[in-house]
C-alpha positions in Angstrom: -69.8 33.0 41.1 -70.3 30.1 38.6 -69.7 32.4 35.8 -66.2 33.7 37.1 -65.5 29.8 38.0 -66.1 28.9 34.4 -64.1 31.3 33.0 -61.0 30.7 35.2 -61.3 27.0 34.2 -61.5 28.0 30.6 -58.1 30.4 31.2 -56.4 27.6 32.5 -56.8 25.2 29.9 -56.0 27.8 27.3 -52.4 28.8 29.2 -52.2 24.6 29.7 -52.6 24.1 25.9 -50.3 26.6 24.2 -47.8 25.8 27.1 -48.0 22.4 25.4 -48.1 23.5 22.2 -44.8 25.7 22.9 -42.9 22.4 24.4 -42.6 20.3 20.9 -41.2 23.9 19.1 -37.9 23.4 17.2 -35.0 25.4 18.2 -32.3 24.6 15.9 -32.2 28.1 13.0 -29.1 26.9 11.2 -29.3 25.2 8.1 -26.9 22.2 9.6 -29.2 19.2 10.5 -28.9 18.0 14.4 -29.4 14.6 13.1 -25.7 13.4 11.8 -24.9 9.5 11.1 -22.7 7.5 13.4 -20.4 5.0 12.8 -20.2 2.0 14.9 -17.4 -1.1 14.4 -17.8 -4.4 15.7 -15.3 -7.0 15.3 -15.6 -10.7 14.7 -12.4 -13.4 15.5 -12.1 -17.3 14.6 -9.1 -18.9 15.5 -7.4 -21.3 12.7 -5.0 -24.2 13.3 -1.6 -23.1 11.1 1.4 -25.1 10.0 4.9 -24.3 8.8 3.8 -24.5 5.0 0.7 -22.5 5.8 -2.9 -23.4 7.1 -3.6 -26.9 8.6 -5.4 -29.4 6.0 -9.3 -28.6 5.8 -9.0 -24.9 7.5 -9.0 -22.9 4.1 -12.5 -24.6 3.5 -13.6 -24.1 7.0 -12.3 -20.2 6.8 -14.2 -19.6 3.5 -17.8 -21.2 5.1 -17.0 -18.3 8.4 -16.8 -16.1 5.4 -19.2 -17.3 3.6 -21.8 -17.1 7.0 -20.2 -13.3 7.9 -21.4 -12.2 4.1 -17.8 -10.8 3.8 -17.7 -7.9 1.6 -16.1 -4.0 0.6 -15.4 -1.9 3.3 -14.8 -4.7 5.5 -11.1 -4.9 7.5 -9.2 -8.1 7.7 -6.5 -8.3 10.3 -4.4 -11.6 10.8 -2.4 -12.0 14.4 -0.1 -14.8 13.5 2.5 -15.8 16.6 5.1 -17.1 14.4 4.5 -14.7 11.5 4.1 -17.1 8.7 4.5 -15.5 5.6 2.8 -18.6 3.9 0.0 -18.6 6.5 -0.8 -14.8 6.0 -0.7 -16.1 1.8 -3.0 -18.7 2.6 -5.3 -16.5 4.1 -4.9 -13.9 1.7 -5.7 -16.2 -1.2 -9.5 -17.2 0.9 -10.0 -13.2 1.5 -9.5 -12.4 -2.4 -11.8 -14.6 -3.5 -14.1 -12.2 -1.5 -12.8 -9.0 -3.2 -10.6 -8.3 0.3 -7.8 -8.1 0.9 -6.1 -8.1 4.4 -4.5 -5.2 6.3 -1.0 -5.5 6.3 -0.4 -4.7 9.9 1.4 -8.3 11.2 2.4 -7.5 14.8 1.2 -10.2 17.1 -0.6 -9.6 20.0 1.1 -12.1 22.4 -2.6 -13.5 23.1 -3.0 -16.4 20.7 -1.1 -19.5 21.1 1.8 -21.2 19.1 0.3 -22.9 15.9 -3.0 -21.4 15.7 -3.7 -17.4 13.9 -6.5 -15.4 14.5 -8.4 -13.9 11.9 -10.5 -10.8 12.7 -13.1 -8.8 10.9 -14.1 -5.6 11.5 -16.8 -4.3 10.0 -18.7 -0.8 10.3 -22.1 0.3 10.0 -22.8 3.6 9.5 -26.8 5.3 10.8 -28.4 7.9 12.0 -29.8 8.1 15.3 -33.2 9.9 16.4 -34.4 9.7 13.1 -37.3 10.2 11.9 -38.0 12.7 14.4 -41.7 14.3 14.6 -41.4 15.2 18.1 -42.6 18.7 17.4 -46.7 18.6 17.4 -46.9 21.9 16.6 -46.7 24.7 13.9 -45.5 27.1 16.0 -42.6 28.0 15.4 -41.8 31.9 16.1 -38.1 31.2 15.8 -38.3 30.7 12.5 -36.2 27.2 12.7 -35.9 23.8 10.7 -38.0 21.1 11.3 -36.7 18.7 14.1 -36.8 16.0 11.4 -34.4 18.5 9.0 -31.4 16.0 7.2 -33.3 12.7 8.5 -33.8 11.7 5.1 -30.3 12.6 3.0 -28.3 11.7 6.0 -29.8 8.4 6.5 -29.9 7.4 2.7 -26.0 8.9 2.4 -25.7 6.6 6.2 -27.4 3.6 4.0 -25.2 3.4 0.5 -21.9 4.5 1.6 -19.8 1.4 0.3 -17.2 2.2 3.3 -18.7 3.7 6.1 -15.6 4.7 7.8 -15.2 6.9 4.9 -17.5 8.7 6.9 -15.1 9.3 9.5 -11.3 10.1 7.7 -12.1 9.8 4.1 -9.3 7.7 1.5 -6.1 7.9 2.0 -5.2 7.0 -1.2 -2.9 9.7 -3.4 -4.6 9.4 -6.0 -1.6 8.1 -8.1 -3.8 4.7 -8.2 -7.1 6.1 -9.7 -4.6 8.0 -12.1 -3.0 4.6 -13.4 -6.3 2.9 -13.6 -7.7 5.4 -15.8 -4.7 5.7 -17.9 -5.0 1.8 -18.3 -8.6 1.9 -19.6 -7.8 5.2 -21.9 -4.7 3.5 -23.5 -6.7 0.1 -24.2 -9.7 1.9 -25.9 -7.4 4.0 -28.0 -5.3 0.7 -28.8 -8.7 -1.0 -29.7 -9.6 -1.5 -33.2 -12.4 0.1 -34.9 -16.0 -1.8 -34.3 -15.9 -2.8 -37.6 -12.6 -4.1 -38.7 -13.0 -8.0 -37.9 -16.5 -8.1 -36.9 -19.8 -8.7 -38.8 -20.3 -4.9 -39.5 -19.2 -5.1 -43.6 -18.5 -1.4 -45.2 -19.8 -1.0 -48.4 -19.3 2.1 -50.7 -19.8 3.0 -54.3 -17.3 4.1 -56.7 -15.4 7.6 -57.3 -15.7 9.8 -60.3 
């Protein structure tokens, strides 16, 4: 009777183990990782006193330190809601935002929500991760299904996640034609070939013996 007792016990325990075992098995048998990164925008506002000749006295140095404390930089959006739609405030502002490397969006419409004599300046920034990762939820070797590992594209998609410059190029990619790249890299092509040689000018001297 003890014997038999023993033996169920032991039955158990086995079944309650590989049950166990079987609950952290991955399931996914494509070679597409579950694990994809996310974008998520936030957006930041400050309100700035404007004039009729552009930004009130003191509020360009006041919008560069709300810059300066953001840690503006590429890929982030700048949108200016302006009641009047001062071309020499959006100027003003444009002229704080290059000094940053951005420039702002050209969308002007105002929103009917800030009052006369002030603009609102937002940024909207994005951050791009992946969520879940790493994921070593499965305990187990077993895995009769033959599938990836759970934690399968943790590591490219988070470093691709972490260095994108623009993570909403994540989401729609450029929109750009293409015609831009094209001109830049005609402009750099056409100054090299315009260049002089290294040595004509410089410190490198050319020396040479004479013909027979």
């Amino acid at each position: 009777m003890r014997k038999s007792t023993l033996a169920r016990t032991a039955i158990c325990l086995s079944l309650g183990l590989a049950l166990a075992a079987c609950g952290g098995v991955p399931t996914n048998r494509s070679v597409y990782s579950v694990h994809q990164p996310v974008v998520e925008k936030s957006d930041y506002s400050i309100d700035v006193t404007s004039s009729g000749s552009g930004l009130a006295y003191g509020e360009q140095a006041r919008l560069a330190g709300w810059f300066d404390a953001m840690g503006l930089k590429y890929g982030d959006r700048i949108a200016v809601d302006d009641p009047n739609m001062s071309a020499a405030t959006r100027g003003a502002i444009a002229a704080v935002a290059d000094r940053y490397g951005v420039v702002i969006d050209e969308v002007t419409a105002a929103s009917g929500t800030v009052p006369a004599g002030t603009a609102r300046i937002t940024i909207s920034r994005s951050k791009a991760y992946v969520p879940g990762c790493p994921d070593w939820s499965a305990k187990s070797d077993f895995n009769p299904g033959n599938a990836t590992s759970t934690n399968y594209g943790c590591a490219v998609n988070s470093n691709l996640a972490a260095m994108v410059a623009n993570p909403e190029d994540l989401i729609h990619g450029q929109t750009d034609t293409g015609s831009t790249a094209v001109m830049t890299s005609n402009k750099a092509i056409g100054a090299y070939r315009a260049a002089g040689t290294t040595g004509k000018g410089n410190s490198v001297s050319q020396t040479g013996s004479k013909e027979n």
